[in-house]
N, C-alpha and C positions, 0 to 999 in steps of 0.2 A: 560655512560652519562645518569645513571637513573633518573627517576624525585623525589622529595624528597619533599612533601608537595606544590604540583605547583608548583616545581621551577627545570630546569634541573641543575643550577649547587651548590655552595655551600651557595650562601646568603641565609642565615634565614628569611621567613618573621617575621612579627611582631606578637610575642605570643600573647593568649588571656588572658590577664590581664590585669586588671585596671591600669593605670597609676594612682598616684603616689606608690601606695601599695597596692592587693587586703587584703583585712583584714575584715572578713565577708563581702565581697561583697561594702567596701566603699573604700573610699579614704581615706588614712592616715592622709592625712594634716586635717581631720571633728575633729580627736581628738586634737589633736595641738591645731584646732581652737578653741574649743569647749575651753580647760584648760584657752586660752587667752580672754575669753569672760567675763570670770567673772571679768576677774580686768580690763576691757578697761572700764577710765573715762576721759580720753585727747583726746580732737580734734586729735595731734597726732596719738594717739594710734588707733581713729576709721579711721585715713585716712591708716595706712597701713594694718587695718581689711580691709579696702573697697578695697581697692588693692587687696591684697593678695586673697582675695575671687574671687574678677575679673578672677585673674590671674588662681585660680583652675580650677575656669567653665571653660574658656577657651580651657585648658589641657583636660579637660573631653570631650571637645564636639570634640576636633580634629583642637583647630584655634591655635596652636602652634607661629605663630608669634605672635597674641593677648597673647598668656601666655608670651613668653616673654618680650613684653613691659610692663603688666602691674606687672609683676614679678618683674623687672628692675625698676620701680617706686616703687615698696610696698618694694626694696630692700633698695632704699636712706632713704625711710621713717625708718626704721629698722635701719639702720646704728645711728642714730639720740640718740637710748635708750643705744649705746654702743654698739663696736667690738662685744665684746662675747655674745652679749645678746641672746636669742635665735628665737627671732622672725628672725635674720638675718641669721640662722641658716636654719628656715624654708623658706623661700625668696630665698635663694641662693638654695636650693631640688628644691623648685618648676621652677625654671627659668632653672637647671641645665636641670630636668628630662624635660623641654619643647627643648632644645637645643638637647639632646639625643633622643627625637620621629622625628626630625629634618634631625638628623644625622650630626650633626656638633659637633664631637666626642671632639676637641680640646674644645670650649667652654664649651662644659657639662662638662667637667673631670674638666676645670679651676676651676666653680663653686661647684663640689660635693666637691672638694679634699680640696678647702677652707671651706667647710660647715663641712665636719670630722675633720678638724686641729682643728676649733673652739669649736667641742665636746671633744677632746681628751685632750685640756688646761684646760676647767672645771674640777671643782672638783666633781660635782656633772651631769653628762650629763643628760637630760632627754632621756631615754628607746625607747620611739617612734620614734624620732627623731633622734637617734644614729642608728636603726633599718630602718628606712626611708632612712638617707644618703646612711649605706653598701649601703642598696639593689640597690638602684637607681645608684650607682658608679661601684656594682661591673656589673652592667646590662651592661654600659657604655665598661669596661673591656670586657666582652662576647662578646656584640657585634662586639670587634676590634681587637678577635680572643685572649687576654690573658687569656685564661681558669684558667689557675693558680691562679691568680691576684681573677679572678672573683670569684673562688672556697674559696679563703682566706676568701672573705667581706661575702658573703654568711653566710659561718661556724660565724663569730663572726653575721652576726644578730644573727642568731640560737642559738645562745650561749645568747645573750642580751635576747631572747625571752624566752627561757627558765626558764634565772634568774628572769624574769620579772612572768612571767603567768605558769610555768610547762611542763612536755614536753606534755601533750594532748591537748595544748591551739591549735584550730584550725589556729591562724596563724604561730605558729610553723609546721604544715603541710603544709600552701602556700609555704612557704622559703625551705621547702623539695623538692619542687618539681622544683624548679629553681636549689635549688643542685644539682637532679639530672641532669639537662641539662649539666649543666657543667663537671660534673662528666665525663657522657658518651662522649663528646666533646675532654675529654682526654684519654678516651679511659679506664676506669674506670669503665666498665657496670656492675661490678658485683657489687659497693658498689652504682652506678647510681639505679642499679633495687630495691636497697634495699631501696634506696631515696625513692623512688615513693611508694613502696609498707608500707613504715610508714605512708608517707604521708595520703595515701587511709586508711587506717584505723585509723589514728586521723580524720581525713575528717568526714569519716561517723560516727565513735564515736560520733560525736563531734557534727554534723550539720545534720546527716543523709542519707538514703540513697540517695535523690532528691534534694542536695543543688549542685548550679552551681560553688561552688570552686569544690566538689566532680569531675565534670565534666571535670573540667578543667585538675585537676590531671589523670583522663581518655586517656582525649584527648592526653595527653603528654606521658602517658604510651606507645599507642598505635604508634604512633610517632616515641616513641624508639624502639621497637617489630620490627615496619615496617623497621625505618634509619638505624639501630646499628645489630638488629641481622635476619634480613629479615625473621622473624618470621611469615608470614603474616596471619595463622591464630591465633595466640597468639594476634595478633594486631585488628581482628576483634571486638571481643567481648567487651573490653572496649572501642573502637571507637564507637560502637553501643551505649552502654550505656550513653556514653555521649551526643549522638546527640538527644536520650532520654530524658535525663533528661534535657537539654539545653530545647525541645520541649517543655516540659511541665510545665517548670518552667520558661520560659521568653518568653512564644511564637513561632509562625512559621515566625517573618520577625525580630530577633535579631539576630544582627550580631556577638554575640558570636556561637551561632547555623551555620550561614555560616561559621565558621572556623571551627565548629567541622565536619560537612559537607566536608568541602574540606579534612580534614584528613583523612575521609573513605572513601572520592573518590581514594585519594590517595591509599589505601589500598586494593581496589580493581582494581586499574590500574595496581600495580603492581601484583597481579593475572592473569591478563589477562581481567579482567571482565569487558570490555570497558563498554558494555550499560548500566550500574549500575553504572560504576563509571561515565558518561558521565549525568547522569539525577541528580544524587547528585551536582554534580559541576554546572549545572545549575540551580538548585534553589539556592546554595548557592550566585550565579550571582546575581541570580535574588533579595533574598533578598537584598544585599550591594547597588543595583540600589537603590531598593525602600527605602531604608532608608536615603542613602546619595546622590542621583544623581549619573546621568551616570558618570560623570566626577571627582568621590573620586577618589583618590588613593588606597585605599581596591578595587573600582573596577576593578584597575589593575593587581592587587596579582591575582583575579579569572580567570581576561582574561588569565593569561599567565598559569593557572593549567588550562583551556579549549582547549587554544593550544597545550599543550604536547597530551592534548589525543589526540588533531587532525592528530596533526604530529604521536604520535604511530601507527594512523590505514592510516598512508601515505594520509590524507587530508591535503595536502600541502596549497593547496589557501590558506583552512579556517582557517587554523591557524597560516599564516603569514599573515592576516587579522586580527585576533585575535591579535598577539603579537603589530602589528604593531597600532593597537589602545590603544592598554597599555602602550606602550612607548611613543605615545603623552600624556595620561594623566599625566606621569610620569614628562616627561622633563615638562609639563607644571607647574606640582605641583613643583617639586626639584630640576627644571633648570638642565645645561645637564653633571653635573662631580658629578654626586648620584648615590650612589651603586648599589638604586634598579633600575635604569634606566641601567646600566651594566647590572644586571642581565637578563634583558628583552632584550638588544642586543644578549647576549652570548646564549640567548634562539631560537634568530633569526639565531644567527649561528651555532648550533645543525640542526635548522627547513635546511639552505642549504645545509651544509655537507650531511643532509641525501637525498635532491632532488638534488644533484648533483652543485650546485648552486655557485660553488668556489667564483668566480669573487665575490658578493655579499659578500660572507661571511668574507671573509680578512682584507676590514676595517670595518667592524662592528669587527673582535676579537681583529683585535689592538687596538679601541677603549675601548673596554669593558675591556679587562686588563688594557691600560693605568689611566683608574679610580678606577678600583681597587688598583692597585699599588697605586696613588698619595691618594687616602680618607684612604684604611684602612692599608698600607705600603707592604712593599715588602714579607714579609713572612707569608700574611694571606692563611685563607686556601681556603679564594674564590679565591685570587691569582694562586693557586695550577691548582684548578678547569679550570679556565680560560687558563692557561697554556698548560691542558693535553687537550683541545676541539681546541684549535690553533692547537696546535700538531699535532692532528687527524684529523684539515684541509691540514696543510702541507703536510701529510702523501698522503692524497688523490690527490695533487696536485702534486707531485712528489718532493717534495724539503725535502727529508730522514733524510739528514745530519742537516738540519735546526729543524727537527720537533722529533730529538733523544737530541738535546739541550736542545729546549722548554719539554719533557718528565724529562730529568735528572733535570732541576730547580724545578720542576715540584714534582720530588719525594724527593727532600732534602727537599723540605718545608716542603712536608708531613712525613717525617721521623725526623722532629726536633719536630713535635707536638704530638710525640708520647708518 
């Protein structure tokens, strides 16, 4: 039950990248919009600019139900110039990729999978926008555990970008490093490592030693070092470097810095190196307060990577004080059948299994699988997770034959994702 970027069991927090598409550091939909600016002269045409621009800010700042409504309006507006047109193409990304920060996986996939049909009937797709949908689709796939799926849309951006810009175009190296994710997810680290490592040297070719995609691909390096091959000093050095360059290229209170931050906490918990990783993970707190309020959701991701450390060095209170504050922001933000709100129970029930704590811990793990099971289905791999920490409560409670069940479900899933 190791911890894995703040998290004890398999949920993923939320990478750091821009939503809708890092691409030198912007938003994908700026060039979309940008192409569409020159020919808007119909009241029309400026009401689903006005929309559709709404609906980005939105997306950027984190008001994901504002993106979807005003996505969902700049959508009717689009529908208006024709099915296939492409503004309806960019309407349905952007309302899709607000539904997927959400995590209402069925809606986003409704909207991406109609936005790729519409590219795949032209005769002519536009490149950004065929590159926009993968990515945002196959994110959708990763996150609901189809590595395959994800691994396919991935490869054809990569493929779209390359025909487009060459293989040194610096966002030909973003898309590498999302390959990689998936890669290693199936267990692929040898062609995962080589992801990442083109990536870092289009990156720097490309933007330099101190640009923050460089970082990003850093961060994610390290990540794998630490997850996939428990490398941890292989993982220190680019987690260093990236919380570097994050520092000095966007400041000490940006909250991509707090996530490169909690990745070298991470990498130092798992050393052993409590009061190093314990001081990193509190600034990175500390930044996500001061940028968004006590009460984001990112502040919750920190609460619950402050917890593990707590519960590692047996401060039991402090870090079911801790989780148990995460999981109100959580259930407040995502209401209470959201994955990352699982995650934060199933964190609670690591935190009593290890204080002895059975009673407590039982329906907090029925719960936390039961949401796993019903949002991301039966055979995901936080399903797994959630299964083998039941088990090893069963185990401790004396019920054998119940928790050799929960273990055998438990490894068929994880042996069919190999």
């Amino acid at each position: 039950m190791a911890a894995r970027l703040g998290v004890e069991n398999g949920v993923r927090p939320k990478k750091v990248a821009p939503m809708v598409l890092l691409v030198h550091g912007r938003i994908f939909l700026a060039t979309t919009l940008l192409f569409f600016s020159s020919t808007l002269v119909s009241a029309q045409e400026t009401e689903w600019k006005k929309h559709i621009e709404g609906a980005s800010a939105a997306l950027e700042r984190d008001d994901y139900s504002q993106a979807v409504e005003l996505g969902l309006v700049a959508l009717k507006e689009a529908e208006k110039f024709g099915p296939g047109d492409n503004r309806v193409v960019v309407s349905l990304l952007i309302v899709g990729a607000a539904y997927l920060e959400q995590q209402q996986f069925g809606e986003a996939e409704r909207m991406l999978q109609r936005s790729l049909q519409i590219l795949e009937r032209s005769e002519n797709p536009d490149p950004a926008s065929l590159v926009g949908v993968c990515k945002v689709l196959a994110r959708a796939y990763d996150q609901t555990g189809r590595y395959a799926q994800a691994e396919a849309l991935f490869r054809r951006a990569l493929a779209t970008q390359i025909h487009a810009a060459g293989e040194e175009d610096p966002d030909v190296g973003v898309t590498l490093i999302e390959l990689g994710d998936v890669l290693a997810w199936q267990g692929k680290l040898a062609e995962a490592e080589r992801a990442y490592k083109n990536s870092e040297a289009i990156l720097e070719k490309a933007l330099g030693p101190e640009d923050p995609a460089l970082a990003w691909n850093l961060s994610r390096q390290a990540e794998f070092y630490r997850r996939w091959q428990h490398n941890y000093e292989a993982a220190i050095d680019p987690a260093g470097r990236a919380v570097a360059i994050y520092r000095k290229a966007l400041g000490p209170d940006h909250p991509r810095l707090g996530a490169a931050l909690d990745i070298l906490s991470a990498v130092y918990l798992e050393q052993g190196k409590y009061a190093q990783a314990e001081v990193l993970e509190r600034e990175a707190l500390a930044i996500v307060e001061k940028t968004n309020g006590p009460d984001h959701p990112t502040v919750a991701m920190r609460l619950n990577g402050l917890g593990i450390l707590c519960r590692r060095q047996r401060r039991f209170t402090e870090a079911e004080s801790l989780y148990k504050r995460s999981l109100a922001i959580q259930e407040k933000a995502y209401g209470p059948m959201h994955p990352k709100v699982a995650l934060t129970l199933d964190n609670l029930v690591v935190l009593y299994i290890d204080s002895g704590q059975h009673q407590e811990a039982d329906p907090l793990s029925a719960r936390a699988l039961a949401i796993f099971e019903k949002v991301l289905g039966s055979d995901h791999p936080d399903v797994a997770q959630a299964l083998m920490n039941r088990a090893a409560l069963f185990r401790q409670m004396g019920r054998m034959m119940e928790a050799a069940e929960l273990e055998l479900r438990a490894r068929t899933i994880q042996y069919k994702r190999r």
